[in-house]
Structures are given as C-alpha cells and as structure tokens.
N, CA, C and O atoms as a GROMACS GRO file, in nm:
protein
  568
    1UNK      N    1   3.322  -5.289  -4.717
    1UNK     CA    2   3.248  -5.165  -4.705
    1UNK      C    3   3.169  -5.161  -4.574
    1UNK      O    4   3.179  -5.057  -4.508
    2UNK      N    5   3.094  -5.258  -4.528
    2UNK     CA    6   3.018  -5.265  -4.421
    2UNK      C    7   3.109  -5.286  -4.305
    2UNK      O    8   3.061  -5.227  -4.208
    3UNK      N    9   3.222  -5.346  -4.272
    3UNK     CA   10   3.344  -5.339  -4.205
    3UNK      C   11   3.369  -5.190  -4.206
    3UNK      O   12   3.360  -5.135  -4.096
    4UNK      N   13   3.398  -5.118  -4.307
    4UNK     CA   14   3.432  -4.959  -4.280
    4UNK      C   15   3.347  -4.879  -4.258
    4UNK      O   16   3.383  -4.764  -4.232
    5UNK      N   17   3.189  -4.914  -4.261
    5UNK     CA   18   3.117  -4.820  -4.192
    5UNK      C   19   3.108  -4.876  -4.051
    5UNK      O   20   3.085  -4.781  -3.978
    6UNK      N   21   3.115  -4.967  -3.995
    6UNK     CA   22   3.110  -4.998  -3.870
    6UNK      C   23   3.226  -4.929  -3.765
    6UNK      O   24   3.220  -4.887  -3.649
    7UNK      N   25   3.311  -4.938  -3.846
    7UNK     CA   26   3.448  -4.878  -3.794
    7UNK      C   27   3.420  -4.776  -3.751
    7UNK      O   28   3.417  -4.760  -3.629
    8UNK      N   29   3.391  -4.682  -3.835
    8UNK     CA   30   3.327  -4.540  -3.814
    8UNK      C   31   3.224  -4.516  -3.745
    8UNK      O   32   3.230  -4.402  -3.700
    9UNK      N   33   3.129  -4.572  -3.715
    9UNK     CA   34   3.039  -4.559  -3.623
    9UNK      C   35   3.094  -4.606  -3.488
    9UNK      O   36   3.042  -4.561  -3.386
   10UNK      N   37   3.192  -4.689  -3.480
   10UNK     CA   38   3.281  -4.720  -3.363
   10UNK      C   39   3.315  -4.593  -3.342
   10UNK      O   40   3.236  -4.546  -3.261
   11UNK      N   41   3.401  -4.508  -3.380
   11UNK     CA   42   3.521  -4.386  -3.343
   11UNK      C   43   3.389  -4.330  -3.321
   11UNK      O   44   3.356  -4.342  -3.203
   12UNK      N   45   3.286  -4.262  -3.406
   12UNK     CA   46   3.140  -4.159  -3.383
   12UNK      C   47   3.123  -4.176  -3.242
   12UNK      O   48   3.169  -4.092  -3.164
   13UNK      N   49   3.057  -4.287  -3.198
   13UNK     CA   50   3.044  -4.341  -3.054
   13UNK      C   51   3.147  -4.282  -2.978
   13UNK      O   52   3.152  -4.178  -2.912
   14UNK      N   53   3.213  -4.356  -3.000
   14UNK     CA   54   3.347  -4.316  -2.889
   14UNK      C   55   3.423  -4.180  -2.866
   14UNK      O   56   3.456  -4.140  -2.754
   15UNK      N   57   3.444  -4.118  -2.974
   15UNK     CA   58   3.420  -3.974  -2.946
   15UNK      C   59   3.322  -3.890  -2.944
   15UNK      O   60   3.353  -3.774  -2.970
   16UNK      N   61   3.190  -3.916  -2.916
   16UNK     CA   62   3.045  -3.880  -2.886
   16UNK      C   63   3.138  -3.926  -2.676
   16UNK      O   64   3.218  -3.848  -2.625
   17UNK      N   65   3.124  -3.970  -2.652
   17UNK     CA   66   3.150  -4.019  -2.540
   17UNK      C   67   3.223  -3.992  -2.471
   17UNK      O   68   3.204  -4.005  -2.350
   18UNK      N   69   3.343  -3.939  -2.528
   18UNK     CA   70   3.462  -3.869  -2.490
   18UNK      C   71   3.427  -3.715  -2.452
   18UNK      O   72   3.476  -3.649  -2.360
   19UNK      N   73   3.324  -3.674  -2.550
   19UNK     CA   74   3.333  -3.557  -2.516
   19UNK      C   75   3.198  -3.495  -2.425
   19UNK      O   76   3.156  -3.386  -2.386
   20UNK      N   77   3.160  -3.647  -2.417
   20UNK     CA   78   3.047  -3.644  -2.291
   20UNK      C   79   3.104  -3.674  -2.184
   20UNK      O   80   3.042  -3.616  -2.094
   21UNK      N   81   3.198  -3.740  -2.137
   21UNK     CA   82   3.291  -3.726  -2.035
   21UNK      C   83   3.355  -3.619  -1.973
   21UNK      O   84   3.360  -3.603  -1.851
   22UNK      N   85   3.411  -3.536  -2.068
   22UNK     CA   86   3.493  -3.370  -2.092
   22UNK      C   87   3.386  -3.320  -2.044
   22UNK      O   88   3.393  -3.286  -1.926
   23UNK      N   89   3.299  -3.306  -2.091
   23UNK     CA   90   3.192  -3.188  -2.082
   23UNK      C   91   3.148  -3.192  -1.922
   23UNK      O   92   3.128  -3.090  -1.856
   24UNK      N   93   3.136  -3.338  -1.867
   24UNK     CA   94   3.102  -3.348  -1.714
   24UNK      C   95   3.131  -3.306  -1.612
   24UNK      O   96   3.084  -3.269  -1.504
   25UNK      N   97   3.269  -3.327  -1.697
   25UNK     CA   98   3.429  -3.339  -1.550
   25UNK      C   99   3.430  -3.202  -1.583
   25UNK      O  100   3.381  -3.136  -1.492
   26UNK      N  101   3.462  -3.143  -1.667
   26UNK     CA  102   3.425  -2.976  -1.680
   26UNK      C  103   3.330  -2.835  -1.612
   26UNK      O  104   3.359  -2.722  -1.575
   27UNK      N  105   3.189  -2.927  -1.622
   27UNK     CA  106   3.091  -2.875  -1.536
   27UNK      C  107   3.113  -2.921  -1.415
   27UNK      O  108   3.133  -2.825  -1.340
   28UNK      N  109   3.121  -3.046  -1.345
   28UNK     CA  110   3.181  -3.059  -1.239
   28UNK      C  111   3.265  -2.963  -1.181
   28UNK      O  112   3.222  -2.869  -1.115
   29UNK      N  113   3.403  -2.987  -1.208
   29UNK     CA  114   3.522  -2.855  -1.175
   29UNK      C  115   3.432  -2.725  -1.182
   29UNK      O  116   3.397  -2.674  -1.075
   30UNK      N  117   3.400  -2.678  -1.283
   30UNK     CA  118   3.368  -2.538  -1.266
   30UNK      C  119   3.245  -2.519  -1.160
   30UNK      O  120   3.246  -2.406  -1.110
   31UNK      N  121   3.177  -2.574  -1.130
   31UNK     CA  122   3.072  -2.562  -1.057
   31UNK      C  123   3.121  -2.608  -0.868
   31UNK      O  124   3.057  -2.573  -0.769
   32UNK      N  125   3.229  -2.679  -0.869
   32UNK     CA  126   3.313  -2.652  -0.726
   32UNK      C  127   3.410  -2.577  -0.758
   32UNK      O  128   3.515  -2.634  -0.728
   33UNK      N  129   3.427  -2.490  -0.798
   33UNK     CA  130   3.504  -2.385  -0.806
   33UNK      C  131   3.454  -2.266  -0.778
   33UNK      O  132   3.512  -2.176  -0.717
   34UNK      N  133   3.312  -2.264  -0.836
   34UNK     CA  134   3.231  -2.134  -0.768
   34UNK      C  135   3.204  -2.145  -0.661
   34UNK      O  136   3.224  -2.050  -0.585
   35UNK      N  137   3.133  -2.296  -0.602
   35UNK     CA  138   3.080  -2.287  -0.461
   35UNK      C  139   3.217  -2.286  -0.335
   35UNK      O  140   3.207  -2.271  -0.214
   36UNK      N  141   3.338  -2.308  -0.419
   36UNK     CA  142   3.493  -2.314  -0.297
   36UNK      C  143   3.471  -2.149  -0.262
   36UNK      O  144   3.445  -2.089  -0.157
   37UNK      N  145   3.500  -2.096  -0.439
   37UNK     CA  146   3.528  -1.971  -0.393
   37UNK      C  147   3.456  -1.904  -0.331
   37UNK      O  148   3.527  -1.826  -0.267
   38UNK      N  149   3.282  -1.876  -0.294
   38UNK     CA  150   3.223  -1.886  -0.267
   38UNK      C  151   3.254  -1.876  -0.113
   38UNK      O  152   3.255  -1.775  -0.043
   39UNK      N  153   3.278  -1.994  -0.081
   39UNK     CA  154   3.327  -2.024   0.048
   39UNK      C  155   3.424  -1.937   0.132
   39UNK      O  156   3.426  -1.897   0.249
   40UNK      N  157   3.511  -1.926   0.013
   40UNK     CA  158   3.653  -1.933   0.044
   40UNK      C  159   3.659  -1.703   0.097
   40UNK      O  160   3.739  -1.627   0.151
   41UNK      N  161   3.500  -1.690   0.024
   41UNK     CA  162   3.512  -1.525   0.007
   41UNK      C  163   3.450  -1.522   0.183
   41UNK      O  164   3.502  -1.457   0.274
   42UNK      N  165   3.370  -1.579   0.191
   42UNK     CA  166   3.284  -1.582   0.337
   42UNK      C  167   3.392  -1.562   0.460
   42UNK      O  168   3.406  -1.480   0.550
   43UNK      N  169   3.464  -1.688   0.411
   43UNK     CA  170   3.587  -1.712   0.529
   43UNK      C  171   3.666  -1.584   0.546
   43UNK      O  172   3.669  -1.528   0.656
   44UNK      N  173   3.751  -1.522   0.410
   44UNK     CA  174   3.817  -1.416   0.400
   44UNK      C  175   3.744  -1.302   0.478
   44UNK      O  176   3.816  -1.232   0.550
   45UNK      N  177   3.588  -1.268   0.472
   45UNK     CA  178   3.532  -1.187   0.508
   45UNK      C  179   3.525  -1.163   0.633
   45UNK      O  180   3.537  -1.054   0.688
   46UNK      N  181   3.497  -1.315   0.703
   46UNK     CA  182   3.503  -1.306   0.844
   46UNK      C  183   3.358  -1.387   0.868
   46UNK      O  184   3.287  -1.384   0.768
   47UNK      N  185   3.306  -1.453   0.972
   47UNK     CA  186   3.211  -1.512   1.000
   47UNK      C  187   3.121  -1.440   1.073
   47UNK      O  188   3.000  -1.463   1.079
   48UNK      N  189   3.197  -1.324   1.148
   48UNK     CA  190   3.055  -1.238   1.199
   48UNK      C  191   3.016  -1.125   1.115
   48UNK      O  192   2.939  -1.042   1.164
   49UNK      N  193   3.049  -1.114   1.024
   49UNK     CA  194   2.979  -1.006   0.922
   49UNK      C  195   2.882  -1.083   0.830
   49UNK      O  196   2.791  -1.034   0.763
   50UNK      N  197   2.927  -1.244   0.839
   50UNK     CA  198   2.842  -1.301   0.702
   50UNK      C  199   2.731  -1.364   0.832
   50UNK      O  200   2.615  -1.395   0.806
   51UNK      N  201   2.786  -1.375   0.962
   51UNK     CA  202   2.678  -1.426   1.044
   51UNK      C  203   2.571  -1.342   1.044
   51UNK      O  204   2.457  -1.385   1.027
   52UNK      N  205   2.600  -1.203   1.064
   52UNK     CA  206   2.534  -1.034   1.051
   52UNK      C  207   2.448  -1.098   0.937
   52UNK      O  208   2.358  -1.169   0.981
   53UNK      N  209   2.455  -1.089   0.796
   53UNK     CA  210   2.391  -1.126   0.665
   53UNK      C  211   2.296  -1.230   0.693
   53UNK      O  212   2.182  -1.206   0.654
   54UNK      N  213   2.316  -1.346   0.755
   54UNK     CA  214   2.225  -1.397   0.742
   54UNK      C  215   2.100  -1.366   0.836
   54UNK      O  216   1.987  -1.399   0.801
   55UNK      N  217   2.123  -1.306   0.944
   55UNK     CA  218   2.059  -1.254   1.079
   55UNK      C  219   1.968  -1.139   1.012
   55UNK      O  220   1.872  -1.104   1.080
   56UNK      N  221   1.985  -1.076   0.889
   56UNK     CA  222   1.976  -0.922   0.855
   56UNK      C  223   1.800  -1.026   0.707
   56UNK      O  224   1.696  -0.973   0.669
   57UNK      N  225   1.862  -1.193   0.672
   57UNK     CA  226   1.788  -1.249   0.574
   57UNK      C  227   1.667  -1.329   0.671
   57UNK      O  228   1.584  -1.404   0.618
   58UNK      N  229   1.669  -1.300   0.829
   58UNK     CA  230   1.594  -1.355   0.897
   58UNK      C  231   1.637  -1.501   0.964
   58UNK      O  232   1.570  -1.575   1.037
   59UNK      N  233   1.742  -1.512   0.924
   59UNK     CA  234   1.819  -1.718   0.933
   59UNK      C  235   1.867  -1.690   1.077
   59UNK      O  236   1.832  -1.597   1.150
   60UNK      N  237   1.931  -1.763   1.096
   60UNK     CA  238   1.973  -1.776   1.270
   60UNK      C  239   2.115  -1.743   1.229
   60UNK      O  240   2.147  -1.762   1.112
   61UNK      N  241   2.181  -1.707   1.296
   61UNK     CA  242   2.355  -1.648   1.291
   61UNK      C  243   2.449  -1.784   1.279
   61UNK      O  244   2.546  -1.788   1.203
   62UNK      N  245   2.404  -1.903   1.371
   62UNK     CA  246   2.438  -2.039   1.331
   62UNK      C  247   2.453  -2.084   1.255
   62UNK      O  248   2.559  -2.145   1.248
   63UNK      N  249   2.348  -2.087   1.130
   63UNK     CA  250   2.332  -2.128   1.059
   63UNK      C  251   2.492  -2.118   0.898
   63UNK      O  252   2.516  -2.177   0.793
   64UNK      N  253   2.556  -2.002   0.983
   64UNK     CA  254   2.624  -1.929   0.874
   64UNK      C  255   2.732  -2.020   0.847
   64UNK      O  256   2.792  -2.005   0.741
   65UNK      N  257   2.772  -2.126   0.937
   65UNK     CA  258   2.858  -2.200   0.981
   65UNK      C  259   2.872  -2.306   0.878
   65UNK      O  260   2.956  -2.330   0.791
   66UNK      N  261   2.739  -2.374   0.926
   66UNK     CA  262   2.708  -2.504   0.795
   66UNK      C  263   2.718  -2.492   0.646
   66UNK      O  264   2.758  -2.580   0.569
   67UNK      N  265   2.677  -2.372   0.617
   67UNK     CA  266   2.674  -2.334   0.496
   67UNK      C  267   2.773  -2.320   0.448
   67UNK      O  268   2.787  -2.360   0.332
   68UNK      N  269   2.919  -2.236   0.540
   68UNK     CA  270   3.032  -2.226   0.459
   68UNK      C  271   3.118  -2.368   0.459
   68UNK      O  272   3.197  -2.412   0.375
   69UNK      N  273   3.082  -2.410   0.557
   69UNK     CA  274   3.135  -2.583   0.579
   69UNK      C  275   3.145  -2.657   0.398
   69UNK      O  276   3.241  -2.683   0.325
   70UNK      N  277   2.961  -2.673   0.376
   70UNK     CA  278   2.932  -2.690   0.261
   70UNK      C  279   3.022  -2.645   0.127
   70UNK      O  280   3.102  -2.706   0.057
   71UNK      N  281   2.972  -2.516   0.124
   71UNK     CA  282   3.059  -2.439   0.025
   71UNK      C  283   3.156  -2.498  -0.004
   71UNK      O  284   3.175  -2.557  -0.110
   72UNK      N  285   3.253  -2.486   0.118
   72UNK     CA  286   3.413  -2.497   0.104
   72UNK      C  287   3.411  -2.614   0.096
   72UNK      O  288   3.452  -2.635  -0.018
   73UNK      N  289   3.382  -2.752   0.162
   73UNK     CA  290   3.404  -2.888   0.160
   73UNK      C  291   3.340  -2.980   0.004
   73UNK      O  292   3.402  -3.044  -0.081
   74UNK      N  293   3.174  -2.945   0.021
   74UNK     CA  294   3.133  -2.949  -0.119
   74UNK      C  295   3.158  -2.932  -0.246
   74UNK      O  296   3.120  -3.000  -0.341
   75UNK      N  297   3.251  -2.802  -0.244
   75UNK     CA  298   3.328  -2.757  -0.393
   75UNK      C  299   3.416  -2.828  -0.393
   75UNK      O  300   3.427  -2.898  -0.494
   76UNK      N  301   3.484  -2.839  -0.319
   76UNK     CA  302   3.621  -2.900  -0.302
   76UNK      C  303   3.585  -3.078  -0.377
   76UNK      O  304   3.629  -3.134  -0.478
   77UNK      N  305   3.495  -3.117  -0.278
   77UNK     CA  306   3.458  -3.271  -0.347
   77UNK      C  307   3.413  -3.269  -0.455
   77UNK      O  308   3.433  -3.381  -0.503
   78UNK      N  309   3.348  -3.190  -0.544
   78UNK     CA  310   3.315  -3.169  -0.689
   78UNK      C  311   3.423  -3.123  -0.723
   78UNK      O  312   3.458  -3.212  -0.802
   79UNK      N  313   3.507  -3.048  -0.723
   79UNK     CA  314   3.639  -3.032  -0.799
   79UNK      C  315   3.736  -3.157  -0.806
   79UNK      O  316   3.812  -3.169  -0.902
   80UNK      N  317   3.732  -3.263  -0.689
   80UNK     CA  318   3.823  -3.343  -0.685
   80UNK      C  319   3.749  -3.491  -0.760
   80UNK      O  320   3.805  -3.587  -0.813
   81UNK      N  321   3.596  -3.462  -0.738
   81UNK     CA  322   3.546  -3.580  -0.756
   81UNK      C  323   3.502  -3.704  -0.646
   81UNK      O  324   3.483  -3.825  -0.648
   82UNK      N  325   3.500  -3.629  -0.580
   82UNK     CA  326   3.503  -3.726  -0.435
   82UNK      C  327   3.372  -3.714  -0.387
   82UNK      O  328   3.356  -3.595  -0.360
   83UNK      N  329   3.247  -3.790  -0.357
   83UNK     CA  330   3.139  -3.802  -0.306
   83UNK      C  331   3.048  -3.689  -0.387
   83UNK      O  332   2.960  -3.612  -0.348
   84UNK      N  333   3.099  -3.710  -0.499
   84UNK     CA  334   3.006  -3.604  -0.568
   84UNK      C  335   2.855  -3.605  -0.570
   84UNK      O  336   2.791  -3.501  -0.554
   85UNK      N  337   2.801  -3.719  -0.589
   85UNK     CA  338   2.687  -3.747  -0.534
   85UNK      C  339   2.598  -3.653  -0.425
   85UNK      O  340   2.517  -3.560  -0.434
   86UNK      N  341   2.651  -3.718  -0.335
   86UNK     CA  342   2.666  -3.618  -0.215
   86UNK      C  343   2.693  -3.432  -0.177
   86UNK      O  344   2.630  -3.350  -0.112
   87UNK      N  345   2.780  -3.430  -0.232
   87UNK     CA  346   2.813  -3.316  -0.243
   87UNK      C  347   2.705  -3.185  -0.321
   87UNK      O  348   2.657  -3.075  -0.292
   88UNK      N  349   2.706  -3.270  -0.419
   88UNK     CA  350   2.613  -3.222  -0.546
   88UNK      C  351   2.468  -3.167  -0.427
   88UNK      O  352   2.415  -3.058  -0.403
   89UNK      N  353   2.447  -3.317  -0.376
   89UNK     CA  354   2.284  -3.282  -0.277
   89UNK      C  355   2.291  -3.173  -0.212
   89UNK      O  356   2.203  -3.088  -0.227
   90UNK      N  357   2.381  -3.157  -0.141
   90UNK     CA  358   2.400  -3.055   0.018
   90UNK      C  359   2.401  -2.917  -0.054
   90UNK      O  360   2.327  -2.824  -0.019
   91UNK      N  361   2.497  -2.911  -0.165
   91UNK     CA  362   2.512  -2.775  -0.245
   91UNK      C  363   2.362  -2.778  -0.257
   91UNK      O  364   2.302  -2.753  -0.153
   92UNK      N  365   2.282  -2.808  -0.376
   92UNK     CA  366   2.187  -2.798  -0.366
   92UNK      C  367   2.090  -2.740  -0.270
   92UNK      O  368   2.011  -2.648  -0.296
   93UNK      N  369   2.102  -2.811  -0.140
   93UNK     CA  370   1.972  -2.785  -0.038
   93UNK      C  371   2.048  -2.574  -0.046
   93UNK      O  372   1.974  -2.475  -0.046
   94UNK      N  373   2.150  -2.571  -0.051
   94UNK     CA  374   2.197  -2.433  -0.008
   94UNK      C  375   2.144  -2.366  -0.147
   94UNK      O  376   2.128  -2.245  -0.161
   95UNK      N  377   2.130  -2.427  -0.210
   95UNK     CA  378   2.114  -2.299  -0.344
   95UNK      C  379   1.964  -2.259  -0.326
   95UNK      O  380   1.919  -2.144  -0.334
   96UNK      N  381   1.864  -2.429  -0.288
   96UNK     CA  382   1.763  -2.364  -0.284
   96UNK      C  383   1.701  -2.294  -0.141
   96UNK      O  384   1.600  -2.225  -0.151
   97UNK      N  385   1.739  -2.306  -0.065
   97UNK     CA  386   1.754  -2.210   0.067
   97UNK      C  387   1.821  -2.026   0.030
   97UNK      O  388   1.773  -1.918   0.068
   98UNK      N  389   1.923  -2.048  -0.042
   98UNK     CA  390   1.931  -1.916  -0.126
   98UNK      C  391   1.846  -1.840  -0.195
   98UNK      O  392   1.821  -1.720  -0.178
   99UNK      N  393   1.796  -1.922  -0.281
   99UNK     CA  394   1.704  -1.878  -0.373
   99UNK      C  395   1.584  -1.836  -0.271
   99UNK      O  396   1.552  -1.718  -0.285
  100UNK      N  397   1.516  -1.901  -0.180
  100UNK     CA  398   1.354  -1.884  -0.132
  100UNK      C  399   1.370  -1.758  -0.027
  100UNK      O  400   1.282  -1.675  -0.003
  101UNK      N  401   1.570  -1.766   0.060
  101UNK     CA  402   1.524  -1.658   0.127
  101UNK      C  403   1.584  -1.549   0.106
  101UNK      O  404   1.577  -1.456   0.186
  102UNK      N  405   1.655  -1.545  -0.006
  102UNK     CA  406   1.759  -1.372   0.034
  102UNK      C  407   1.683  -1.344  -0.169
  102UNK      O  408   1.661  -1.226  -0.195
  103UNK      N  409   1.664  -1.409  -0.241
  103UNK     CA  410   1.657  -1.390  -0.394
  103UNK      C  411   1.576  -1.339  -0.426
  103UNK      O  412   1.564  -1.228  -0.478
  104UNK      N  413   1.452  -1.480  -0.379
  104UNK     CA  414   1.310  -1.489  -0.456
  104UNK      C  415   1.250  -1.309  -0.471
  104UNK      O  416   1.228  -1.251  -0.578
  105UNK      N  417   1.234  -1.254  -0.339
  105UNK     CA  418   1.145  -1.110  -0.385
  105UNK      C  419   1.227  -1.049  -0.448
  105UNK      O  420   1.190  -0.933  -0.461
  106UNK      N  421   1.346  -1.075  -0.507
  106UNK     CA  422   1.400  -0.959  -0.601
  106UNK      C  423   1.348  -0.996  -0.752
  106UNK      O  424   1.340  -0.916  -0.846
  107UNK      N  425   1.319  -1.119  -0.753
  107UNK     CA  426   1.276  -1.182  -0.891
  107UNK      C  427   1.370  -1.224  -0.976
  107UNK      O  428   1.490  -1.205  -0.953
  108UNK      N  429   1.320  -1.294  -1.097
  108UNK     CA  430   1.416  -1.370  -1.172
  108UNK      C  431   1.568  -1.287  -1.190
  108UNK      O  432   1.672  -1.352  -1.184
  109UNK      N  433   1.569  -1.175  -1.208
  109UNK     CA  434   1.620  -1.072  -1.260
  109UNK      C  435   1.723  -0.980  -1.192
  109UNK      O  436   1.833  -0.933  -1.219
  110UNK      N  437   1.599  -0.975  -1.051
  110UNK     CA  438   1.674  -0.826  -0.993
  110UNK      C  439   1.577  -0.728  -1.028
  110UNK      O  440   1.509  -0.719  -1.130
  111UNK      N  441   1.582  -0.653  -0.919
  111UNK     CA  442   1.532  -0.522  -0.959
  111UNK      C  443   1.570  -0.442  -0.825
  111UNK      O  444   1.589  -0.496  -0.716
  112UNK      N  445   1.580  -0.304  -0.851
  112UNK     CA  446   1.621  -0.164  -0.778
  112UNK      C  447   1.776  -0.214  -0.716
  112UNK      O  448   1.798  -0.211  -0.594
  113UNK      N  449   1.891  -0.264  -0.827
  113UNK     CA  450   2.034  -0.257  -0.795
  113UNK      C  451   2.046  -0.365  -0.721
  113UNK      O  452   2.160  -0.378  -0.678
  114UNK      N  453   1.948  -0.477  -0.678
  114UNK     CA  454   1.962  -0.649  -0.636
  114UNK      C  455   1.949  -0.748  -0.729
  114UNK      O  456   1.884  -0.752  -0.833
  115UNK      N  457   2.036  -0.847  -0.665
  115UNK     CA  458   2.056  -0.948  -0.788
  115UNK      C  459   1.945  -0.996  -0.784
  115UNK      O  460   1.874  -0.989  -0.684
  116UNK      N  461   1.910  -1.053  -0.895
  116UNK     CA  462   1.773  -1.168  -0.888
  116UNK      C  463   1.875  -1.307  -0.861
  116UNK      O  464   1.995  -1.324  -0.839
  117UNK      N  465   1.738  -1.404  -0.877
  117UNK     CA  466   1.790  -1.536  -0.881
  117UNK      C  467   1.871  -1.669  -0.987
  117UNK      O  468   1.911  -1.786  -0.982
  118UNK      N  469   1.856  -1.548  -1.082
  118UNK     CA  470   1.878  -1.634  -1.239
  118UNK      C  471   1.987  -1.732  -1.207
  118UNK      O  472   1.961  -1.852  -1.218
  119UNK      N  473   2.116  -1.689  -1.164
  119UNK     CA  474   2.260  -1.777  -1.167
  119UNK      C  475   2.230  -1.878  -1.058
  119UNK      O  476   2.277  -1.990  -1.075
  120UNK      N  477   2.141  -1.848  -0.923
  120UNK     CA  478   2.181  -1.934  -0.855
  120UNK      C  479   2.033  -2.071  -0.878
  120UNK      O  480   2.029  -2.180  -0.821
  121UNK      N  481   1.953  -2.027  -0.954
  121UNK     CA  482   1.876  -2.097  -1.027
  121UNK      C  483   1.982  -2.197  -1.136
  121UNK      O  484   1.947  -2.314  -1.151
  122UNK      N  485   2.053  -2.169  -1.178
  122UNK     CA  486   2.175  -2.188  -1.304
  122UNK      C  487   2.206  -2.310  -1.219
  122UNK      O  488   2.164  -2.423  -1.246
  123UNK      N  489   2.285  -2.280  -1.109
  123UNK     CA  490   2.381  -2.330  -1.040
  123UNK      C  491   2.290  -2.470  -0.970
  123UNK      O  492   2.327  -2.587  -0.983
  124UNK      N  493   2.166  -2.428  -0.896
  124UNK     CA  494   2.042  -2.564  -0.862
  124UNK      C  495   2.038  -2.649  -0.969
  124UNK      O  496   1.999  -2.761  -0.935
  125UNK      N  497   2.050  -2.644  -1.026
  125UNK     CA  498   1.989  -2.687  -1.177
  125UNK      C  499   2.100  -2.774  -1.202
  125UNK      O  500   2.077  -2.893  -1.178
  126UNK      N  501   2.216  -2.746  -1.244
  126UNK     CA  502   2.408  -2.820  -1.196
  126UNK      C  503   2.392  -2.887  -1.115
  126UNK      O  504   2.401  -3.009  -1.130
  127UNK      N  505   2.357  -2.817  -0.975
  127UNK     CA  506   2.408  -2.950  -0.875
  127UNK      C  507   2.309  -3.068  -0.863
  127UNK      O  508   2.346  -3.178  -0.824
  128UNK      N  509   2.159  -3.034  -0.904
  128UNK     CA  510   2.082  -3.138  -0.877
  128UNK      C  511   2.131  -3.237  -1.043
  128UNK      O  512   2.127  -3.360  -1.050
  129UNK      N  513   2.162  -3.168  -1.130
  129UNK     CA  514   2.224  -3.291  -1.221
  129UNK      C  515   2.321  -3.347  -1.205
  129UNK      O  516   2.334  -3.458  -1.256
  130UNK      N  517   2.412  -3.295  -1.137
  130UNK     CA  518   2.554  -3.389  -1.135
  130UNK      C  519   2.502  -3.467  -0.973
  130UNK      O  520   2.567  -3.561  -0.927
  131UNK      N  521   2.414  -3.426  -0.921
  131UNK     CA  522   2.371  -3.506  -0.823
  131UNK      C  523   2.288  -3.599  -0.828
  131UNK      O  524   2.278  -3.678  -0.734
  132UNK      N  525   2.198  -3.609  -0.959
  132UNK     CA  526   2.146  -3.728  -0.994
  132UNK      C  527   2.204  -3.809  -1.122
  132UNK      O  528   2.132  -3.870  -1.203
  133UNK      N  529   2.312  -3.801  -1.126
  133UNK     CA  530   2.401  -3.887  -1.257
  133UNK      C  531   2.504  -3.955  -1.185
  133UNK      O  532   2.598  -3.919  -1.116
  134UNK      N  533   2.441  -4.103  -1.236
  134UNK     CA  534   2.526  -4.217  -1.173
  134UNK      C  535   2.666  -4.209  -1.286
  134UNK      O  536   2.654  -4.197  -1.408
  135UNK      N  537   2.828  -4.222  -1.192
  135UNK     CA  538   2.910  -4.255  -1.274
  135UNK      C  539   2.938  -4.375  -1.247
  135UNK      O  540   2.968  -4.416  -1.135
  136UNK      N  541   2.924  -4.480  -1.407
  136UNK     CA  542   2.939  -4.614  -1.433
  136UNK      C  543   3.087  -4.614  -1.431
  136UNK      O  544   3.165  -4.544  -1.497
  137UNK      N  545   3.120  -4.740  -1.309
  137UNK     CA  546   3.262  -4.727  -1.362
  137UNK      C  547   3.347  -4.796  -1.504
  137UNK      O  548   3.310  -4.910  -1.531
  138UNK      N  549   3.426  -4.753  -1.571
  138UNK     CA  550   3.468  -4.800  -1.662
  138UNK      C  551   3.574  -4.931  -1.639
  138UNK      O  552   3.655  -4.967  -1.553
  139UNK      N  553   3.508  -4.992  -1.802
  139UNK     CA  554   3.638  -5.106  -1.795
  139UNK      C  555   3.641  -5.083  -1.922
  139UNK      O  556   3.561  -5.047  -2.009
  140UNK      N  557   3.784  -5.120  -1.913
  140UNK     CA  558   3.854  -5.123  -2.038
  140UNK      C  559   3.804  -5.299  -2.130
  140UNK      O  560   3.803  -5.412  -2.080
  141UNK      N  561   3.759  -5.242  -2.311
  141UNK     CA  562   3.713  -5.357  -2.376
  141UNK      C  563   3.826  -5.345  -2.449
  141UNK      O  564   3.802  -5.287  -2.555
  142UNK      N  565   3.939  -5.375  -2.436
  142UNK     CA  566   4.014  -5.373  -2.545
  142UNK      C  567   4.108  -5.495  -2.505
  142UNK      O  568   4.199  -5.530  -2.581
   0.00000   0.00000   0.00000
C-alpha cells in the first residue's frame, strides 16, 4: 500500500512538472512571436516612417534601428530558445522604454481612441520572468 501511494505521488510530481515545462516553452514561443512579429511589421513598414514615430515620441530617429534589431533577433531567440536569458533582458529594457514614453499618459487603459499600457505591461512582466528563470539542465534518473 505505501509502495502504491508513493508510486503515485511519483507520476503527481512528474506530471506537475511536465506541465510546468509545457506551460514555459509555451509562454516562451508565444511571447517571441509577438515581439518577431512586432519586428517583422516595422521592417514591412519601412524604417523611415517608424523612424518618423519615434521622432514624433520625442526618441532620436536612431534609435528606431536597435529596437527593431531587438524585436526581430530577441523573438527569434525566445522562440528558438537560444540566449533566452538574454533576450528576455533586452526585450524588456524595450517594453519598459515603451511603456514610460509613447503609453504611460494614455494610462492603464487608453483613453480618447489610444491604447493604454495594459498588454505591454503584460508582456514586461513575461520577459522579466522568463528572464529571471534559470533553466536547470536535465538528466535523465532512470
């Protein structure tokens, strides 16, 4: 009997774990998938109209450069898994540079037909966790 509850608290564990794994690699992917596409809309757009945007948020026209760098390279390494760490940070510094200069006076929300900051608050919040979660590498106990 005590053999078969142990058992079971074995599999509990282990699929507790499994689906804490899923759930990571999940938020991971989806969260470089927004910041690619993201990227990927800037590029399509053109760099002197989004250079225009940032010039119009007070930022330097330069600046428009690094950011899509980020975007696109950053998502990409959270989708693949590659320096996520890293990646996770840099997204970050951009979300909250988002948030303080084009968001904040619209408020949490939005108001008069502008977005507020809620999602990209969402999104800070993602990258600074998958940017402070060490992945242990696995070994196999079997």
């Amino acid at each position: 009997m005590q053999k078969r509850m142990e058992e079971d608290d074995t599999a509990a564990v282990s699929w507790g774990k499994g689906i804490e794994q899923a759930s990571f690699l999940f938020l991971r992917f989806v969260t470089g998938l927004i910041f690619w596409a993201h990227g990927l809309a800037k590029l399509k757009k053109g760099m002197e109209p989004v250079g225009e945007s940032f010039v119009s948020y007070g930022l330097p026209e330069w600046l428009a450069y690094p950011v899509l760098a980020v975007e696109l390279l950053g998502g990409m390494a959270l989708i693949l898994g590659i320096a996520t760490r890293y990646a996770a940070w840099a997204l970050a510094a951009i979300m909250i540079g988002a948030i303080v200069t084009v968001k904040w006076q619209n408020g949490l929300i939005g108001s008069g037909g502008k977005s507020g900051y809620e999602l990209d608050l969402v999104l800070l919040a993602t990258t600074l966790y998958l940017g402070g979660r060490r992945q242990k590498p696995r070994i196999a106990t079997d």
